[in-house]
C-alpha positions in Angstrom: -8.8 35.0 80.6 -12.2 33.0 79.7 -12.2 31.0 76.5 -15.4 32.6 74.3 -16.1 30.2 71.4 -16.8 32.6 68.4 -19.7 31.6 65.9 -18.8 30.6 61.9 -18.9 33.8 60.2 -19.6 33.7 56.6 -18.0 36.3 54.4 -18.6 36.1 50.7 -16.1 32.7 50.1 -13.6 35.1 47.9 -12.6 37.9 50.4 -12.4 35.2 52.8 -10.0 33.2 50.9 -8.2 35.9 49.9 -7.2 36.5 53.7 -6.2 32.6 54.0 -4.0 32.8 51.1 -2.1 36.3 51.8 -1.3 34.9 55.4 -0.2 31.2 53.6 2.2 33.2 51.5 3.6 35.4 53.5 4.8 32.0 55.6 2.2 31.8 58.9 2.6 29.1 60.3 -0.1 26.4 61.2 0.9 25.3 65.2 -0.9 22.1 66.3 -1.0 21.2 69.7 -1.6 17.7 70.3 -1.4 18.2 74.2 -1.4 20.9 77.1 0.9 18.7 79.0 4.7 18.4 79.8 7.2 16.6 81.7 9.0 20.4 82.6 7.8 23.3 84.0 9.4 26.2 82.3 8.7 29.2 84.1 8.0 31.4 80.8 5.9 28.8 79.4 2.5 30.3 77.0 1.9 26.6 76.3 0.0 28.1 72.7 -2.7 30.1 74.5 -3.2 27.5 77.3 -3.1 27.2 80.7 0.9 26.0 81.2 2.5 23.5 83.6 4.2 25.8 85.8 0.6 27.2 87.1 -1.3 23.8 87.3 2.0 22.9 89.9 1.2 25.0 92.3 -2.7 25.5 91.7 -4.1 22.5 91.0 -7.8 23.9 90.5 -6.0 25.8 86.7 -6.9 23.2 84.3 -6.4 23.2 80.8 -8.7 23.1 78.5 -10.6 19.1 78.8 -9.1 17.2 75.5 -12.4 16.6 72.8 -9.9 15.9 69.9 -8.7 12.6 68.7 -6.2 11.7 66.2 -8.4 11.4 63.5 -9.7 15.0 64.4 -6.4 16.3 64.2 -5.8 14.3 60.8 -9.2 15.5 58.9 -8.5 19.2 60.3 -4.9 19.0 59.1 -6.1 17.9 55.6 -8.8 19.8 55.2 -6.2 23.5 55.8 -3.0 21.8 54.1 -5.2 21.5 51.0 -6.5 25.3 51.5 -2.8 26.7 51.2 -1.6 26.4 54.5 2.1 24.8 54.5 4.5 24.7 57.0 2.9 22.7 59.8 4.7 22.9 63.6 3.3 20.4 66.2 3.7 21.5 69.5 2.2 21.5 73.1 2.8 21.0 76.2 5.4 18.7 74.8 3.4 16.3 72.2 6.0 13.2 72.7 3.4 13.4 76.0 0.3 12.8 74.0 -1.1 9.3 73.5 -2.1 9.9 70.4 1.6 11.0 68.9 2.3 7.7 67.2 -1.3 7.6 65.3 -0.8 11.4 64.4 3.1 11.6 63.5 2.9 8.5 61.1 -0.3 9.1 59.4 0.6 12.9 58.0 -2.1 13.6 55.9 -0.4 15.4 53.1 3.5 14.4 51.4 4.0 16.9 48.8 7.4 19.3 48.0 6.1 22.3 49.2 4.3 20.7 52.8 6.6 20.5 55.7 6.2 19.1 59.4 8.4 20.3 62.5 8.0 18.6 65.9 8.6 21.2 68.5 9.7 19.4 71.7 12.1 19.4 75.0 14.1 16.8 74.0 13.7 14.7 77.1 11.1 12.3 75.3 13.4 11.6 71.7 15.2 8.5 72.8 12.2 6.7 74.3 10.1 6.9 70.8 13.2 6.4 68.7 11.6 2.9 67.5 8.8 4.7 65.9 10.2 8.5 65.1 11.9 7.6 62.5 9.7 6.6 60.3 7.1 9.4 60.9 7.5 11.4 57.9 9.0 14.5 59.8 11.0 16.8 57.7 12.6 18.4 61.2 12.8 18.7 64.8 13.1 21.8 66.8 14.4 20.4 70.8 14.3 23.9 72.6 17.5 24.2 74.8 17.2 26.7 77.7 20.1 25.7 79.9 23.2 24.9 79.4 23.8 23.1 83.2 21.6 21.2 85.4 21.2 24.1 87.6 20.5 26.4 85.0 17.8 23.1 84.1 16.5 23.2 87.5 16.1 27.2 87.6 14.1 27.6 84.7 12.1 24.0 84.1 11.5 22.6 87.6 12.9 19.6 86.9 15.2 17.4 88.8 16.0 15.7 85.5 19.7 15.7 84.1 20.4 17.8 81.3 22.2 14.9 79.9 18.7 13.7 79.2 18.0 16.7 76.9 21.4 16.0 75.1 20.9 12.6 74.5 17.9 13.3 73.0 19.1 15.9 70.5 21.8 13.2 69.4 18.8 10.7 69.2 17.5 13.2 67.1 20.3 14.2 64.9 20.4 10.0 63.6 16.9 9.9 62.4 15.7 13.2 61.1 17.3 15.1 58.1 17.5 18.7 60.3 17.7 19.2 63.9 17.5 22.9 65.2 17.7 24.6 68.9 15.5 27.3 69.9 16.5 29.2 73.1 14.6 31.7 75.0 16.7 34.4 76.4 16.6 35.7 79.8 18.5 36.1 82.6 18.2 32.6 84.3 20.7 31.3 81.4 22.5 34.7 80.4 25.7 33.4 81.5 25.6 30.4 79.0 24.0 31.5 75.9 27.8 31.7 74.5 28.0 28.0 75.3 24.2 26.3 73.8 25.9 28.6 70.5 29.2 26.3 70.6 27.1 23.0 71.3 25.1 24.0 68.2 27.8 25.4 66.2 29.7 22.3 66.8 27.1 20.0 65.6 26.4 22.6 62.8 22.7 22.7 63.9 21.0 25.8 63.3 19.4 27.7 66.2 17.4 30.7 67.2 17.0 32.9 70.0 14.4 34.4 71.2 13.1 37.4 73.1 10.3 36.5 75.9 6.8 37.0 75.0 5.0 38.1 78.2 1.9 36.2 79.1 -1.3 36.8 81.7 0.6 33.7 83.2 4.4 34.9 83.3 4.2 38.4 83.8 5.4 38.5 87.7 8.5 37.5 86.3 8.8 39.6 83.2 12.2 41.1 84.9 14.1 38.1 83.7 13.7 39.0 80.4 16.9 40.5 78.1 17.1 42.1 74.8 18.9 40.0 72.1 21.0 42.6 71.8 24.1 40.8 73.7 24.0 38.2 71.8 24.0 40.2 68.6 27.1 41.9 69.1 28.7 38.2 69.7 27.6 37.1 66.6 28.8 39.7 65.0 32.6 39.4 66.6 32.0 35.8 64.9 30.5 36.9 61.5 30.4 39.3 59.1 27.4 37.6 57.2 23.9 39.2 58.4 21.0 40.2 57.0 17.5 40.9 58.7 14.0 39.7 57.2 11.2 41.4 58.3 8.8 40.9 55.7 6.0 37.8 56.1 4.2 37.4 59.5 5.3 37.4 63.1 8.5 39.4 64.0 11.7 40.3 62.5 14.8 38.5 62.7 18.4 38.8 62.3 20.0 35.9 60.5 23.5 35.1 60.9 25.7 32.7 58.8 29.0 31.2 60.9 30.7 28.4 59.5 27.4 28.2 57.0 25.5 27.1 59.6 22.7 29.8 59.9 21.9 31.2 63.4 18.4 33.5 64.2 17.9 36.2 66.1 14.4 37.2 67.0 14.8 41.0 67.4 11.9 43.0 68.8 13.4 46.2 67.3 12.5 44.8 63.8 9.0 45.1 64.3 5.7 42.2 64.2 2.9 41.7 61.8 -0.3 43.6 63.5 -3.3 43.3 61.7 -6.7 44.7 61.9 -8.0 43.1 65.0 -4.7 44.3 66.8 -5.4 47.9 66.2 -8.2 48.3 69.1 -6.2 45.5 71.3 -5.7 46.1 74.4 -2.9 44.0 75.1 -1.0 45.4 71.9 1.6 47.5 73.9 3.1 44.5 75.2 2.3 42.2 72.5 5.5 41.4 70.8 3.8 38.7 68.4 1.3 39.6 66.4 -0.1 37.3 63.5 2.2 35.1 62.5 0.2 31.1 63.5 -2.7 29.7 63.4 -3.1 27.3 66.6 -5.0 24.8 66.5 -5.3 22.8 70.1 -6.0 19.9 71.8 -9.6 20.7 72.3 -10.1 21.5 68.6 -10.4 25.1 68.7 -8.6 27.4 66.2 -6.5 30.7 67.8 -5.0 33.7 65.6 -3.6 35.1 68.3 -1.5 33.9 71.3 -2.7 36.2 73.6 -6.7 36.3 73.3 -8.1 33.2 73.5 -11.2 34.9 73.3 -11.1 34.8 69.6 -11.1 31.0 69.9 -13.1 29.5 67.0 -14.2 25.9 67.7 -13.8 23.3 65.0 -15.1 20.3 66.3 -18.6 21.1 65.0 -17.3 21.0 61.5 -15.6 17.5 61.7 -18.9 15.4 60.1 -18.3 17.8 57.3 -15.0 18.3 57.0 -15.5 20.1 53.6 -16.8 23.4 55.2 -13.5 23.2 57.3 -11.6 25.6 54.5 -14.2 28.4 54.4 -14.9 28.3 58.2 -11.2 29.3 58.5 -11.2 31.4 55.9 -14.1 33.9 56.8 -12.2 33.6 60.3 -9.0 34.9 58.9 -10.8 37.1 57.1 -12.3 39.4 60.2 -9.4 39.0 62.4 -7.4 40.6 59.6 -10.0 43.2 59.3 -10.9 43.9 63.3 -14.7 42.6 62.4 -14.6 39.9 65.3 
């Protein structure tokens, strides 16, 4: 798919605001990408609406998008939204321990207030090597996503010839510097056989995780057969539990939330629904879009995304940063027609 920078459109500053606000309280999220790369290859990878490792491995000519923002890019930008409503901020990549800008990022968040929270989203293999710094980045958590329960397992679905003792490590690295730690785990076939077992590690540790249904991709969809419904893991959390509820109100999709041990575990259930909004109605990619609007990305190259899957609704920041003030209402109007299918 070819990346279209979309011009600033200029609603009246109300109606556009108004769209900003609805999707800051019904919880979107605000993803940050600091970098496209990553030290894994994981074969499902949507690396937030960029080209992912696992293609630039075996093609070398698929490039990601060139890097054009620096930290203090990323720090204005962040500012500039946290202060127009947007709250729970998720930096991700690639894997953004990778980035050489991290450290000047991580420890200079640009908002510390109650309601304002910061997760770093990363493999895990990266934790211990930045444990002299991490610490005292302000982060309120950090999500290590754990695929594999064996080094095979590793190997199969990350290309790695890393030790999954590496991963480990990290999460226990992890678990002495930040207040929570959480697992994420895509489900597919690949690791089937020891979803039971990352569900002890993390009940064990009483660290919270979620599992999630694969969201197919222009870039993983020859290998969309290895997906699985969540619905075998359900039925063991519920030979575990009697404590469930679902939420499916806010953005993105539904989920089923189970409480073992009071250590809550999430279940991202396709069957629950998604939050599509105006632009999705004439998508073409809606059928097998199990996403909808639930982030705002911003990436690397300073470029703003509403949607994982159509990069072509990429609205470029970087002309905004000498005045950083128009950043809000930019964003806004943005919101604004995607919400409405006026883009």
């Amino acid at each position: 798919m070819t990346s279209q920078l979309i011009p600033l459109i200029s609603p009246p500053p109300d109606h556009g605001w108004t769209a900003l606000r609805n999707f800051a309280h019904l919880r979107g999220q605000f993803r940050v990408s600091l970098t496209p790369k990553c030290n894994v290859a994981c074969w499902f990878c949507h690396n937030e609406g960029d080209v992912p490792p696992p293609l630039t491995r075996i093609n070398r000519s698929a490039r990601p998008r060139p890097g054009e923002l620096d930290a203090a890019g990323f720090i204005t930008i962040m500012r500039e939204l946290i202060g127009a409503g947007l709250r729970r901020v998720y930096f991700t990549g690639g894997d953004p321990l990778l980035s050489p800008i991290a450290h000047d990022v991580l420890t200079r968040l640009p908002v510390r207030e109650p309601d304002v929270s910061y997760t770093l989203i990363t493999n895990g293999t990266l934790i211990r090597a930045n444990e002299d710094w991490l610490p005292y980045t302000g982060l309120d958590k950090v999500k290590v996503s754990l695929h594999y329960f064996s080094d095979d397992t590793f190997r199969a679905i990350a290309g790695t010839r890393m030790s999954l003792d590496v991963v480990l490590d990290g999460i226990d690295a992890a678990r002495g510097m930040f207040p929570a730690v959480e697992l994420n785990t895509l489900m597919q076939k690949e690791n089937e056989h020891e979803l039971t077992r990352i569900l002890d590690f993390a009940l064990d540790r009483r660290m919270p995780v979620q599992f999630i249904e694969l969201v197919e991709t222009e870039h993983n969809t020859s290998r969309k057969s290895s997906a699985i419904s969540a619905d075998g893991i359900i039925r063991h959390l519920r030979t575990l539990t009697r404590h469930e509820r679902v939420e499916a109100y806010g953005v993105g999709q539904g989920r089923r939330i189970f409480t073992v041990d009071d250590v809550e575990i999430d279940v991202i259930h396709r069957d629950l629904g998604r939050h599509h909004v105006g632009q999705c109605g004439t998508c073409s990619l809606r059928p097998k879009c199990i996403e909808g609007f639930w982030a705002l990305r911003l990436d690397h190259a300073g470029g703003l995304q509403p949607c994982l899957l159509r990069d072509d609704l990429r609205l470029s920041l970087l002309p905004l940063l000498d005045t950083p003030e128009r950043i809000p209402d930019a964003v806004a109007a943005h919101v604004a027609a995607f919400t409405e299918g006026t883009l």
